[in-house]
ROSEDO-600205 format. One record per residue (C-alpha): residue number from 1; y, x, z negated. Coordinates in pm, 1 decimal, decimal comma, always signed. Example, Ala and Ser with C-alpha at 12.3 -4.5 7.8 and 13.67 -1.06 7.14 Angstrom:
BEGIN
    k        c2        c1        c3
    1    -450,0   +1230,0    -780,0
    2    -106,0   +1367,0    -714,0
# end
This chain:
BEGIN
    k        c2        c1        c3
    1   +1224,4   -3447,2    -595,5
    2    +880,2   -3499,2    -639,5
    3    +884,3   -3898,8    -577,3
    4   +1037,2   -3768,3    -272,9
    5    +763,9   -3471,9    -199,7
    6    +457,9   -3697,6    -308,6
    7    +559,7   -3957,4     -76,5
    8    +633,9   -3768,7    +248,4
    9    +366,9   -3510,3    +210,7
   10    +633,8   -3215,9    +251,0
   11    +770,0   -2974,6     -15,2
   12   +1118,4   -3028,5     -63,5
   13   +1340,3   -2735,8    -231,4
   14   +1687,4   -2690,3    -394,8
   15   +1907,8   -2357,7    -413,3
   16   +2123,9   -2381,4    -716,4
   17   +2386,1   -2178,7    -865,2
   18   +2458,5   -2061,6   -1194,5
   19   +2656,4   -2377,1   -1254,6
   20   +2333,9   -2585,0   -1154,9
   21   +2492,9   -2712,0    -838,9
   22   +2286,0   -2734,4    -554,9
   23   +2416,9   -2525,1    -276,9
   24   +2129,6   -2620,1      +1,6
   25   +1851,8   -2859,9     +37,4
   26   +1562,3   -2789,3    +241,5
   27   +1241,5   -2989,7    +369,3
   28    +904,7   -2762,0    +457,0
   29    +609,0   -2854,1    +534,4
   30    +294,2   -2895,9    +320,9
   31    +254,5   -2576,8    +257,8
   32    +562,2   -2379,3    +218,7
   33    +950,9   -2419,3    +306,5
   34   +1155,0   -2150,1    +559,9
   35   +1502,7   -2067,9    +349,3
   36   +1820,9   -2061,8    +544,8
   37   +2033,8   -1748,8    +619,8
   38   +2219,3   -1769,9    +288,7
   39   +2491,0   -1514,3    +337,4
   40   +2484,5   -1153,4    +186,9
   41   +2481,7   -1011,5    -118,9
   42   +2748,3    -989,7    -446,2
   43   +2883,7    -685,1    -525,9
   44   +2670,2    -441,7    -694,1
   45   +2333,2    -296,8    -652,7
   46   +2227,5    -407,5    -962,3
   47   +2342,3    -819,1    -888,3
   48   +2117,9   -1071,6    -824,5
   49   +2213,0   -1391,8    -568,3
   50   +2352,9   -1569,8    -808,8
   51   +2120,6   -1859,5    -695,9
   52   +1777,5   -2005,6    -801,7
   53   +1508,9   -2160,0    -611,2
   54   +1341,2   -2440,0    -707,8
   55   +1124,7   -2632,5    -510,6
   56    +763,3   -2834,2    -512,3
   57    +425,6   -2786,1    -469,0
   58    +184,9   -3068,4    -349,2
   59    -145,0   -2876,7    -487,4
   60    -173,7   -2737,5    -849,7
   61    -106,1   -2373,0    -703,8
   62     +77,6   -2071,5    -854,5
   63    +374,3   -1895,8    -679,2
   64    +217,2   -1779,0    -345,1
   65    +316,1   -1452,1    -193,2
   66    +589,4   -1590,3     +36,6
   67    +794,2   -1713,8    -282,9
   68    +769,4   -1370,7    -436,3
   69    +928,9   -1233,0     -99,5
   70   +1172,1   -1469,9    -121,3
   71   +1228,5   -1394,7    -435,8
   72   +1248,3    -977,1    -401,1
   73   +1398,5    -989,4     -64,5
   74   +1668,7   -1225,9    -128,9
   75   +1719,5   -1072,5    -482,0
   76   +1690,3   -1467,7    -612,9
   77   +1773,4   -1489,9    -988,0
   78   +1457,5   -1679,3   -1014,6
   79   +1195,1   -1889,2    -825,5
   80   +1044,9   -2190,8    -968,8
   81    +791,5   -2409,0    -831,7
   82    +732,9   -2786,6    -967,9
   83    +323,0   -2907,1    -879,0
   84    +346,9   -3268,2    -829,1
   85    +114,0   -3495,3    -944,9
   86     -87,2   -3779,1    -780,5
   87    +131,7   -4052,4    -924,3
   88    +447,8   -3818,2    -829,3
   89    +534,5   -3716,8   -1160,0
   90    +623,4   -3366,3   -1221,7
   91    +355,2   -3128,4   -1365,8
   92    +330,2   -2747,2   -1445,7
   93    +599,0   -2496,1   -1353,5
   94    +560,7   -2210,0   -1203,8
   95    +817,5   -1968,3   -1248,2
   96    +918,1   -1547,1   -1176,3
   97   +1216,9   -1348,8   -1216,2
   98   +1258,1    -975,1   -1114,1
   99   +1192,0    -685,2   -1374,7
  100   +1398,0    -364,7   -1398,5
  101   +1182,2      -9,4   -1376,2
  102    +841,4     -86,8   -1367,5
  103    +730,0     -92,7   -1007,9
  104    +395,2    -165,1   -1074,4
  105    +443,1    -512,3   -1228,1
  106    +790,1    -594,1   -1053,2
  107    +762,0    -978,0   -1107,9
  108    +784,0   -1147,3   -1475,1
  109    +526,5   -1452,2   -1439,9
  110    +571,7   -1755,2   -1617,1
  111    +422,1   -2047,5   -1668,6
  112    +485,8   -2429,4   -1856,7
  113    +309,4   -2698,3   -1882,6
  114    +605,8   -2924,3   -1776,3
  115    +964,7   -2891,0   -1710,1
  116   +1004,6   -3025,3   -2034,6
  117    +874,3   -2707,3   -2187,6
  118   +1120,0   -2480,7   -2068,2
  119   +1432,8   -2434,7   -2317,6
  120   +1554,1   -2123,4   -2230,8
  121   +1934,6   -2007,5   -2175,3
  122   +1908,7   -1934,8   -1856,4
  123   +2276,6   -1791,4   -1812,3
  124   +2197,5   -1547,0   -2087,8
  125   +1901,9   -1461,2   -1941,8
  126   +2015,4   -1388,4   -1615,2
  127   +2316,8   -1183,6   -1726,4
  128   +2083,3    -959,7   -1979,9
  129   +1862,9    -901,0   -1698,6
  130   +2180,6    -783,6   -1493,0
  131   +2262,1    -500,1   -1741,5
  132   +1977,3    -372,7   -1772,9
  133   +1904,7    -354,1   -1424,2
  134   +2271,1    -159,6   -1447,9
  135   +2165,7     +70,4   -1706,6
  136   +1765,9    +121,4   -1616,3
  137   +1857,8    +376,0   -1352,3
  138   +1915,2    +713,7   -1449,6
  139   +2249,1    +810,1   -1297,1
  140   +2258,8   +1161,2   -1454,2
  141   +1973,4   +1275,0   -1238,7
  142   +2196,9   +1257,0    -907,3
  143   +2504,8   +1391,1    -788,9
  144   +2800,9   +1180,1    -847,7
  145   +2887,9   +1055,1    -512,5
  146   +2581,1   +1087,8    -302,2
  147   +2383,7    +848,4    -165,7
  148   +2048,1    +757,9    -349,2
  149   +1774,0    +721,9    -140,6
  150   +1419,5    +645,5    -139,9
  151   +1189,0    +856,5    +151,3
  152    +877,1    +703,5    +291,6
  153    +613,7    +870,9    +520,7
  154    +304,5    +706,3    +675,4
  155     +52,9    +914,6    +853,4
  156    -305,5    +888,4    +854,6
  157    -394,4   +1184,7    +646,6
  158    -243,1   +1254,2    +259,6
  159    -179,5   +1616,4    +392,1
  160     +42,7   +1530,4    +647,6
  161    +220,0   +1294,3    +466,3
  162    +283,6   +1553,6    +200,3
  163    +438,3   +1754,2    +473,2
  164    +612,7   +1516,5    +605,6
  165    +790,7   +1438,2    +269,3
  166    +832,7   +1775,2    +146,9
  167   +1022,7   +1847,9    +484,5
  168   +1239,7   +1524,0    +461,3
  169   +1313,4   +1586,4    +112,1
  170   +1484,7   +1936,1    +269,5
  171   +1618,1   +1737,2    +542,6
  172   +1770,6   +1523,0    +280,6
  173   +1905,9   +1771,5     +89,1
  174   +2123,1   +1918,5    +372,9
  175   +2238,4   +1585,8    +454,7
  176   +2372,8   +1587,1    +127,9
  177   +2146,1   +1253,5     +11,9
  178   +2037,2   +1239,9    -361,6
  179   +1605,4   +1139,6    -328,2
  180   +1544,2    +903,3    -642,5
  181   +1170,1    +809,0    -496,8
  182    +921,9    +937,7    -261,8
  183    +669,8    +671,5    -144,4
  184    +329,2    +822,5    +111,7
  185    +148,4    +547,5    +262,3
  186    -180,1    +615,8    +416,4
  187    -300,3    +449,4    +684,9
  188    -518,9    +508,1   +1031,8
  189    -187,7    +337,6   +1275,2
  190    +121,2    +214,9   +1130,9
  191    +268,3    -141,4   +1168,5
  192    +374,7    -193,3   +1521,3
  193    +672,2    -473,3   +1348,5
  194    +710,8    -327,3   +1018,1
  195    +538,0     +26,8    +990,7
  196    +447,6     +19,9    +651,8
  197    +306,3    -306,7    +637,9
  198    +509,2    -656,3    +551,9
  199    +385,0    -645,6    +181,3
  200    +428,5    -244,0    +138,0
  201    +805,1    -319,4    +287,9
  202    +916,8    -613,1     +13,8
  203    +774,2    -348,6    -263,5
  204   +1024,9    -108,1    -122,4
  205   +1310,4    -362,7    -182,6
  206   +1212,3    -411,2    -480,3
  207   +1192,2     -12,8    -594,4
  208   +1516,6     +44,9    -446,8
  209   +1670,9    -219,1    -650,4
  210   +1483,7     -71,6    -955,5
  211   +1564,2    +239,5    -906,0
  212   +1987,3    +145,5    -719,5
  213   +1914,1    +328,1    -374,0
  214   +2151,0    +237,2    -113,4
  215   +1927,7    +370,4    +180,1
  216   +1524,9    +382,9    +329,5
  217   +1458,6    +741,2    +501,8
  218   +1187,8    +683,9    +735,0
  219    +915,5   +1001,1    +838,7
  220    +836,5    +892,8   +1119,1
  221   +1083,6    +777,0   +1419,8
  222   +1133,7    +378,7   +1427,0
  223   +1106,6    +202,7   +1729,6
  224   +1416,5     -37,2   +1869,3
  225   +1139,8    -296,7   +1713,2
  226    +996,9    -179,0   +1434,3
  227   +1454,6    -109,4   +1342,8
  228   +1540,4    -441,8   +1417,6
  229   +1229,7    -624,0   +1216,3
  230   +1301,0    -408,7    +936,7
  231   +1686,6    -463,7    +954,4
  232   +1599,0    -823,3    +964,0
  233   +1401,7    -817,6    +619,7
  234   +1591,2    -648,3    +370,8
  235   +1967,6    -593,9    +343,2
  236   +1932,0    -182,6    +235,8
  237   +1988,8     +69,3    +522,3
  238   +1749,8    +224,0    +690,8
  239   +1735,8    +489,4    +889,1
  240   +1452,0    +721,6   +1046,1
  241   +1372,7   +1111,4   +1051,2
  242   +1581,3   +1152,4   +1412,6
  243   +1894,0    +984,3   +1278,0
  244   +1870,3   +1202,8    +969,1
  245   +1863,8   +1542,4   +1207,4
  246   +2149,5   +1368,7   +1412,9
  247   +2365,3   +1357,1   +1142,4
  248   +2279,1   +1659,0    +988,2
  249   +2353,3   +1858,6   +1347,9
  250   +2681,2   +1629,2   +1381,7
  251   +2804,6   +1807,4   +1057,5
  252   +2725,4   +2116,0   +1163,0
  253   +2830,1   +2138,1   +1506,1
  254   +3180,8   +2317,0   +1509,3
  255   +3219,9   +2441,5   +1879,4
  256   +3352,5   +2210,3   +2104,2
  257   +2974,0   +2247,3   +2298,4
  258   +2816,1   +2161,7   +1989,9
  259   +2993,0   +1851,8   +1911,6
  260   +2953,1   +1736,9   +2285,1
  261   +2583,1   +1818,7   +2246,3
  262   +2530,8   +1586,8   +1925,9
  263   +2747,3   +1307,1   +2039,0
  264   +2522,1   +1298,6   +2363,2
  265   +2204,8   +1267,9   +2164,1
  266   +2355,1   +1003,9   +1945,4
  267   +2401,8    +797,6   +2203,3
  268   +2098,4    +868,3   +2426,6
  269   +1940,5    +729,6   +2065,7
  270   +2179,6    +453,1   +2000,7
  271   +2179,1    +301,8   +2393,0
  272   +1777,6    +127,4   +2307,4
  273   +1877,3     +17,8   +1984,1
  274   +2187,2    -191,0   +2059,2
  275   +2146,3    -523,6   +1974,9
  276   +2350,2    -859,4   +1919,7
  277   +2486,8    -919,3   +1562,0
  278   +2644,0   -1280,6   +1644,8
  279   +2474,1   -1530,9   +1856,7
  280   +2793,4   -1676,8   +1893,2
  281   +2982,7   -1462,6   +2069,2
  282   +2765,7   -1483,4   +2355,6
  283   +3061,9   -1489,9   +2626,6
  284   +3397,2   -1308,4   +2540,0
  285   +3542,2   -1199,1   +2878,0
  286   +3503,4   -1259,3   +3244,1
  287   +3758,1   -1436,2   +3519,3
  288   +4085,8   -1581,5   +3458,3
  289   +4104,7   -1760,5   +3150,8
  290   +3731,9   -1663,4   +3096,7
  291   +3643,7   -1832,2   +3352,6
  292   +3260,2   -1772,1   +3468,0
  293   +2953,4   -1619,1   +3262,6
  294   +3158,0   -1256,1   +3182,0
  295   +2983,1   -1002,2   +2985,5
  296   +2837,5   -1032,0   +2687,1
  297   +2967,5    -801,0   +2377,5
  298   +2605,9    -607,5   +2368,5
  299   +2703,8    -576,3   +2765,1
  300   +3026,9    -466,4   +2697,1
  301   +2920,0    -220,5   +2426,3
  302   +2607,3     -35,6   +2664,0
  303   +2830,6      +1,0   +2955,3
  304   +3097,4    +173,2   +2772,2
  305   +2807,1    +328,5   +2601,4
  306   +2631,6    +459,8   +2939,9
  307   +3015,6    +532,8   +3092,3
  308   +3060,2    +815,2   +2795,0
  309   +2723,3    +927,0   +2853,7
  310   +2807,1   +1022,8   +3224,3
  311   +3129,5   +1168,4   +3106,7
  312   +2957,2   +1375,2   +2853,4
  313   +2664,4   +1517,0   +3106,8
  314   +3001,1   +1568,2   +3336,2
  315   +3171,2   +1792,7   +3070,1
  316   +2832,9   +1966,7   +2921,6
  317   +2807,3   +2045,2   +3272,8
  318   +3126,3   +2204,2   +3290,7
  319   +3039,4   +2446,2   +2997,6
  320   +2676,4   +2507,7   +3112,3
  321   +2864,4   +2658,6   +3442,7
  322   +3106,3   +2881,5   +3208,5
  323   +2762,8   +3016,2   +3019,8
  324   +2644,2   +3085,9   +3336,0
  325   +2939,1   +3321,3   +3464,9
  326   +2930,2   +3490,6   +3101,3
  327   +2563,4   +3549,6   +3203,6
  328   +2620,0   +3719,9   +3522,3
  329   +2886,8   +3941,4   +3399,4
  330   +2603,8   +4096,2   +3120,1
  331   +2405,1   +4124,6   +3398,5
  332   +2623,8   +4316,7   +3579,0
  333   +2689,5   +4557,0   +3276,8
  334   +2290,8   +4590,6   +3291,5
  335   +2283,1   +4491,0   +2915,3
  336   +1959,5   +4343,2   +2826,8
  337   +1983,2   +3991,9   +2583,7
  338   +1779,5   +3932,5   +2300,7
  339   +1733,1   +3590,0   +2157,4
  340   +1624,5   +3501,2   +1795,2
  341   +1441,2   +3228,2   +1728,8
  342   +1258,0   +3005,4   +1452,6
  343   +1156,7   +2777,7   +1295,9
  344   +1499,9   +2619,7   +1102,2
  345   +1595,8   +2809,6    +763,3
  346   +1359,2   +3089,0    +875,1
  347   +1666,3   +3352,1    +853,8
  348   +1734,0   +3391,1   +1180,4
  349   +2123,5   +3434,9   +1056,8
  350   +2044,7   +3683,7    +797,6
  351   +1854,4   +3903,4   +1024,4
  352   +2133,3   +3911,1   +1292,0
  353   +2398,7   +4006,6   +1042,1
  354   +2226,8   +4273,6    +899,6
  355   +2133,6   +4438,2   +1252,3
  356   +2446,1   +4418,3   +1387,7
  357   +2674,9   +4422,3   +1017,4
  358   +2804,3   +4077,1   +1121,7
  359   +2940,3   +3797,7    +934,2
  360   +2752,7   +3453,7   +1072,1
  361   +2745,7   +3174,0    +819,9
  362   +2413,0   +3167,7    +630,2
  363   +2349,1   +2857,0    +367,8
  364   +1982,6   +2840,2    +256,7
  365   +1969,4   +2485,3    +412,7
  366   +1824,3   +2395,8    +737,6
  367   +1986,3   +2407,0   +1049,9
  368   +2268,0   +2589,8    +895,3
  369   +2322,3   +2753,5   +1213,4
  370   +2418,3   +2503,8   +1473,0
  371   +2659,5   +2684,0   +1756,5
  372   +2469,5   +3000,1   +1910,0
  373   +2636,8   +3320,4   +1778,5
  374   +2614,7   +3661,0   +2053,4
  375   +2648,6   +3999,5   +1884,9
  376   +2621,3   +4403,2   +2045,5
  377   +2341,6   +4594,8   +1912,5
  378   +2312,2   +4923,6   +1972,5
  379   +1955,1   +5081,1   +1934,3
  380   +1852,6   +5435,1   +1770,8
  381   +1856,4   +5606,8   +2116,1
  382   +2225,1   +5475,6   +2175,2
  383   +2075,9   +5184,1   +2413,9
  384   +2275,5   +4838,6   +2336,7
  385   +2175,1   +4492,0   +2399,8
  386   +2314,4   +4154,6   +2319,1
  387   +2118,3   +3953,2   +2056,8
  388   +2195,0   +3611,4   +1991,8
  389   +2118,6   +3387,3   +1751,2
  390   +1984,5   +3073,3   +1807,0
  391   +2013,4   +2675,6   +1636,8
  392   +1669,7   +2665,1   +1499,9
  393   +1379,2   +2446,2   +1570,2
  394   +1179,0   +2173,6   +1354,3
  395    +857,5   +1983,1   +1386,4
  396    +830,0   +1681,3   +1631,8
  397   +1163,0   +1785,7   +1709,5
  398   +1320,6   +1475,3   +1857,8
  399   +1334,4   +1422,7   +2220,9
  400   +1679,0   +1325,9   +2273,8
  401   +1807,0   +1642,2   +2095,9
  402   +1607,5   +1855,5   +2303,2
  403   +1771,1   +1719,3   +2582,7
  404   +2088,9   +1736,5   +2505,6
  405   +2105,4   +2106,6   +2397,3
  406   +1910,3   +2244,2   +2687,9
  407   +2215,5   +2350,3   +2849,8
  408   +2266,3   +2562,5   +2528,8
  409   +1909,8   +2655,2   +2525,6
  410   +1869,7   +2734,4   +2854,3
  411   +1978,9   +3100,1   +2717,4
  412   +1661,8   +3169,6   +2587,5
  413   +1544,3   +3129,9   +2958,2
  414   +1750,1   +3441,0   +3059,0
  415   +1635,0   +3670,9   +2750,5
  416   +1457,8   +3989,5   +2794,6
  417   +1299,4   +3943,7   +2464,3
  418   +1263,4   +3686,8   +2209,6
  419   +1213,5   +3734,2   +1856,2
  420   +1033,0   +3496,5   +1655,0
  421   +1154,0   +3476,4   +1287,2
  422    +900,2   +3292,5   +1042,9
  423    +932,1   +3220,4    +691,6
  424    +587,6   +3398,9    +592,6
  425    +643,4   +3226,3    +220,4
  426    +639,8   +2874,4    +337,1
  427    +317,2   +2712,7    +309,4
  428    +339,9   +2549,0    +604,8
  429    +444,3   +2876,8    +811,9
  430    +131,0   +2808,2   +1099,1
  431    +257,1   +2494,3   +1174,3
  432    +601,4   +2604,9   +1184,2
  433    +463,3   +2909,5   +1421,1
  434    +297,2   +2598,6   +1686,8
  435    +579,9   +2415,0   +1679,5
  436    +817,1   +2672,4   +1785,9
  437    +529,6   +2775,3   +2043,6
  438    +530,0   +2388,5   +2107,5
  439    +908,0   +2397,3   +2213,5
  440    +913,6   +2747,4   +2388,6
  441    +641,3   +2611,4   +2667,1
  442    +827,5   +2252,5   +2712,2
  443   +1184,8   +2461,7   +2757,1
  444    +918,4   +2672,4   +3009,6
  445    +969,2   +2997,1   +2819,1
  446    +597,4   +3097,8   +2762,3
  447    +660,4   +3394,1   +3011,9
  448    +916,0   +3519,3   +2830,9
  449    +811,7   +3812,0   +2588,5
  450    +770,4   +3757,3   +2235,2
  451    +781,4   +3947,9   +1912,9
  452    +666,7   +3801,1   +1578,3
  453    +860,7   +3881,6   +1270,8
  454    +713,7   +3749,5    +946,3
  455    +984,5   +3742,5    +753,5
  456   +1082,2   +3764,7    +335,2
  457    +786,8   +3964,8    +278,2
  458    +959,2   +4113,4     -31,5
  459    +850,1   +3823,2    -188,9
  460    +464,0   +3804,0    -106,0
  461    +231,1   +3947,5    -349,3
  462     +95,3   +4294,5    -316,2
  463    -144,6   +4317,1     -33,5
  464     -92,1   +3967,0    +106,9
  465    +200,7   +4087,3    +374,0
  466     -50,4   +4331,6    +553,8
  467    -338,1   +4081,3    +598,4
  468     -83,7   +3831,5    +770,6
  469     +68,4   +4114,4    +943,7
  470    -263,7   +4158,1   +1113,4
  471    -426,3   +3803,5   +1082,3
  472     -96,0   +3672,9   +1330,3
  473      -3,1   +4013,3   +1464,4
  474    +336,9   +3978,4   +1336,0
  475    +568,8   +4268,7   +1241,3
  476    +644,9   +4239,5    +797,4
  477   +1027,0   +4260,1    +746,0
  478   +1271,0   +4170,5    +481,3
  479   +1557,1   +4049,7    +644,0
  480   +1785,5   +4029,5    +303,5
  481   +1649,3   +4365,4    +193,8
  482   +1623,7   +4512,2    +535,7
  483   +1286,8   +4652,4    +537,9
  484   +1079,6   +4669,6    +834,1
  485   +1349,7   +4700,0   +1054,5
  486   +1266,1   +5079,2   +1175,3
  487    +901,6   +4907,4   +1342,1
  488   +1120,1   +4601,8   +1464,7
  489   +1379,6   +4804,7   +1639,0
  490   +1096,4   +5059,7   +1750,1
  491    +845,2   +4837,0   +1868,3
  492   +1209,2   +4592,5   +2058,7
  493   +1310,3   +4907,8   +2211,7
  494    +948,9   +5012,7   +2403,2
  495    +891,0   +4631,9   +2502,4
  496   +1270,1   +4664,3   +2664,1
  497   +1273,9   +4969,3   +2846,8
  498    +879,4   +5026,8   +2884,3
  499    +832,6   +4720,9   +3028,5
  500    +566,0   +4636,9   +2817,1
  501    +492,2   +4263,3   +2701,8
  502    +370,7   +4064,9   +2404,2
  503     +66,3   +3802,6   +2430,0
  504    +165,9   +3459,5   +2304,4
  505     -12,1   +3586,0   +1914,5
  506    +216,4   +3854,5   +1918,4
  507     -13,2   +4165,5   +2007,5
  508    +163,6   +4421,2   +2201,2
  509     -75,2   +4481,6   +2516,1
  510     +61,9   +4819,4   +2762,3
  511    +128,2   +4726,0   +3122,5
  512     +77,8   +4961,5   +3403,7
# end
């Protein structure tokens, strides 16, 4: 091989398995060789190829960074590179395997004078570095049966990328998803191809190897691009924030509305990100005989894909117009509507069941309430309304969702009231408070009058409730312990039949 290399100036490279046959042969250039596609993985997160690289270098050079990629991305059992002489003898080795645990050194290094040097069982070695890549993960920390996962967030600021993570992680933990690593990159724009960066990415594979995740949660949403180049480097699965909320809601939807409602924005998501897995079957159907160019499976797949998205429109459609009757016969029983809203987990549930002694599912996950829920409430002065409970709102919520559940939230736009539940505990509660804001004025509900209810005040500190109370103009209640509710229902009961109204802080201002 490096006779060979020496005298056509080119490195020249063999992939070998654990037998020491050579499986491929490649021919680079002078500087570095392009590996072929060589199939996927063996079984088991914690299995290497089962092939090793060796290959030449024409300068006395280390291992550069693109065999290291190789080396993590392909999950190689090891990378070697021979330096050729000037008479085209071989000379030092260069040589790195993978190491189990340590992220910050997640190469072993070697080095020999000559291939002559090396005596090492390499079998042996390989295996033992197998088990303990088996054993180095703690499997007792997780839930048996749950997918292990590993959540990045980029953003520009560390405070925001804290966020960001700390509301994944909940994300994650409705979705049922075991976290075994949180990684927050900082940095002023993220990758247009890769996000994190090219070199950030490969020490991703290489953590989630380390550490046996089976799946990349992504802060921020990926674009068709940014999926497909990232798809193309590693082998793990990735997925972004918006598919993580689009599973969640598809778990939680139980109405047939619901269910409509997520498939629709699963799709709307899906239609940009179709793409074609096999080059070779480029032309399956068309004429007699398949005669003529046809369609193309990826053609095939986004028709069918944009002919159940009509259907689905058709149908929410259908429902929307159903709503609507419902609608007219309230109004016809002159029964104002309430509608709750929030920020997701805020305890929009709880409060509606203890108002109106109702039942509605309540889990202390987010967006436990999916389908909205009507109940009667009948005030002090024997005045009733209809309250309804609403599927609760998130940050950046994504586009496509909105979309698809307008018909369902185009309720809100017929309430004589809304009532803004916020988690006063959460740390993040003001940017909870814009976001729902955020969504009320796109869903063009700003006119719409608004009461703020800081909720689980039972569990502020002693004269911390009353300072927010006034800071926001919120009303303090306790939902769970239902205290405050005399002021809510009080203050609910003069905005309905005095027509007075509530600025978008939440002060109550008369109206002639």
């Amino acid at each position: 091989m490096c006779e060979m290399s020496a005298e056509i100036g080119r490195q020249i490279g063999i992939l070998m398995d654990r037998r020491g046959y050579p499986e491929w042969v490649m021919v680079g250039n002078a500087h570095r060789i392009y590996l072929p596609d060589i199939g996927r993985l063996r079984g088991g997160r914690s299995h290497f190829r089962g092939l090793r690289f060796l290959h030449t270098h024409l300068r006395d050079e280390a291992l550069t960074r693109d065999d290291l990629a190789d080396l993590a991305l392909l999950r190689l059992d090891y990378v070697a590179a021979v330096c050729v002489s000037n008479n085209g003898l071989p000379g030092k080795v260069y040589g790195a395997h993978l190491l189990p645990g340590d992220t910050l050194n997640p190469y072993r290094l070697e080095q020999y004078k000559n291939p002559y040097d090396i005596e090492v069982d390499f079998l042996a070695m390989i295996n033992a570095l197998e088990d303990e890549f088996a054993t180095k993960a703690k499997p007792a920390a997780v839930d048996i049966g749950r997918i292990r996962a590993i959540l990045v967030s980029v953003s520009p600021r560390v405070s925001n990328g804290e966020e960001n993570l700390a509301e994944l992680m909940e994300l994650s933990s409705t979705a049922g998803v075991s976290v075994v690593g949180k990684v927050l990159q900082v940095r002023p724009k993220p990758d247009p191809r890769y996000l994190v960066g090219k070199g950030r990415l490969e020490e991703l594979v290489i953590e989630s190897m380390q550490k046996k995740a089976e799946l990349l949660i992504f802060g921020s949403e990926l674009t068709p691009t940014q999926a497909r180049a990232i798809a193309d480097l590693t082998e793990i699965k990735v997925i972004d924030r918006t598919q993580l909320i689009l599973d969640i809601f598809a778990l939680r939807a139980q109405s047939r509305d619901g269910k409509l409602q997520v498939e629709l924005a699963q799709l709307r998501y899906r239609m940009p990100r179709l793409t074609a897995e096999d080059s070779g079957l480029s032309r399956l159907t068309g004429g007699i005989g398949g005669r003529g160019p046809g369609e193309t499976k990826l053609e095939i797949d986004r028709r069918r894909a944009r002919e159940r998205i009509n259907r689905l429109e058709k149908e929410i459609e259908k429902l929307s117009q159903r709503r609507a009757v419902r609608r007219n016969l309230r109004y016809r029983n002159r029964l104002p509507v309430i509608s709750i809203v929030g920020y997701t987990n805020a305890g929009k549930s709880t409060l509606l069941n203890q108002l109106t002694d109702s039942k509605v599912f309540v889990e202390n996950k987010l967006f436990a309430t999916l389908d909205p829920t009507s109940r009667r409430l009948r005030f002090p002065r024997d005045q009733e309304v209809i309250i309804t409970d609403t599927v609760g709102f998130i940050q950046d919520l994504p586009k496509d969702l909105v979309n698809a559940f307008r018909s369902t939230l185009e309720e809100l736009t017929h309430a004589d009231l809304l009532l803004h539940v916020v988690d006063i505990t959460d740390a993040r509660f003001d940017q909870q408070i814009e976001a729902v804001c955020r969504i009320l004025d796109q869903l063009n509900l700003s006119k719409v009058p608004r009461l703020l209810l800081l909720n689980k005040s039972d569990l502020l500190e002693n004269g911390v409730g009353p300072y927010l109370a006034r800071r926001t103009g919120g009303i303090l209640i306790s939902a769970k312990e239902k205290t405050g509710f005399p002021e809510l229902l009080s203050t609910a009961q003069n905005l309905l039949w005095r027509r007075e109204t509530i600025t978008r802080s939440g002060l109550i201002e008369s109206q002639p």
